[in-house]
C-alpha positions as CSV (number, residue, x, y, z in Angstrom):
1,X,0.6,19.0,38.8
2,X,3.5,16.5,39.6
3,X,5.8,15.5,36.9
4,X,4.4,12.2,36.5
5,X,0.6,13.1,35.7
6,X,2.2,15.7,32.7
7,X,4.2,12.6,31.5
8,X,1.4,10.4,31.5
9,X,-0.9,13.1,29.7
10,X,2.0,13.5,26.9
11,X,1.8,10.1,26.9
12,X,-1.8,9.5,26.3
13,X,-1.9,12.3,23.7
14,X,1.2,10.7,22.0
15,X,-0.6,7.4,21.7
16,X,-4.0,9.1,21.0
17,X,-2.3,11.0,17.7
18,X,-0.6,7.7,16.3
19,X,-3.7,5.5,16.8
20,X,-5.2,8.2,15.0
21,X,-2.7,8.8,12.4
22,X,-2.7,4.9,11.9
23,X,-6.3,4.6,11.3
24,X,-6.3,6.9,8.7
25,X,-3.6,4.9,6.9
26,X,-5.1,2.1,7.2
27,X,-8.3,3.1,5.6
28,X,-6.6,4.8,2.7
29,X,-4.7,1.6,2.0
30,X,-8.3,-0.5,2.2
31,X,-9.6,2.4,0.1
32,X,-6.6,1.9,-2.4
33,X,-6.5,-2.1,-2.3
34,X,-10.6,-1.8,-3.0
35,X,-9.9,0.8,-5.8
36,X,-7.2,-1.3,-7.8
37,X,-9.3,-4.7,-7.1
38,X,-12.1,-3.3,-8.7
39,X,-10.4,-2.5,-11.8
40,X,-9.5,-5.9,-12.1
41,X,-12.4,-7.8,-11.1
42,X,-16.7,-7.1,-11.6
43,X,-18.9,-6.8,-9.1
44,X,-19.5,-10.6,-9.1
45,X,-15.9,-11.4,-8.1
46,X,-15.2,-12.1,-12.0
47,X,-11.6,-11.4,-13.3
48,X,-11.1,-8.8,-16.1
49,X,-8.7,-10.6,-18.5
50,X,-8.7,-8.1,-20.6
51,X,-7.4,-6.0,-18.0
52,X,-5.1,-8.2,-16.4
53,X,-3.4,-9.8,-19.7
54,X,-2.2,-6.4,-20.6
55,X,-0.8,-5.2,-17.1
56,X,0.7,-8.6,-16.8
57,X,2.5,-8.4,-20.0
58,X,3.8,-4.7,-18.4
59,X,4.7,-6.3,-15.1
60,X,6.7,-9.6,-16.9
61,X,8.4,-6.5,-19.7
62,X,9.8,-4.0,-17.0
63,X,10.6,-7.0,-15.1
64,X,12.8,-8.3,-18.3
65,X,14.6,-4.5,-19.0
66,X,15.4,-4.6,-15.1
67,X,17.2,-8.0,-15.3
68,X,19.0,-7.2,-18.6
69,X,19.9,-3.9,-17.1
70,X,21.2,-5.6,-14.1
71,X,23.1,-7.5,-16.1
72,X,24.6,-5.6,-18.6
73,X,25.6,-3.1,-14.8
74,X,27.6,-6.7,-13.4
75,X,29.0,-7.4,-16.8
């Protein structure tokens, strides 16, 4: 075989594995985005509040202790 035809094969197979490898991410991170929507929205497209209020009020509460913590590390 000349060197050329076993570069282009290493190549190929190279290219093969990471559109592979890419796929796969790619529909695990539709399966995840799918998986989290639907806990916070029906069937009909309808948000939960009573889902959302509470992992708002998380989000805007670790959000508060990082920027007093940030703070308190500059002071």
């Amino acid at each position: 075989m000349h060197p050329s035809t076993i570069i282009g094969d290493a190549k190929a197979k190279v290219a093969s594995k990471v559109d592979h490898t890419a796929g796969r991410a790619c529909a695990f991170a539709n399966r995840v985005v799918a998986d989290v929507r639907s806990q916070f929205m029906t069937d009909e497209g309808v948000p939960r509040l009573e889902r959302i209020v509470p992992a708002a009020m998380v989000a805007v509460g670790v959000l508060g202790l990082l920027t007093v913590s940030s703070k308190r590390h500059k002071a």
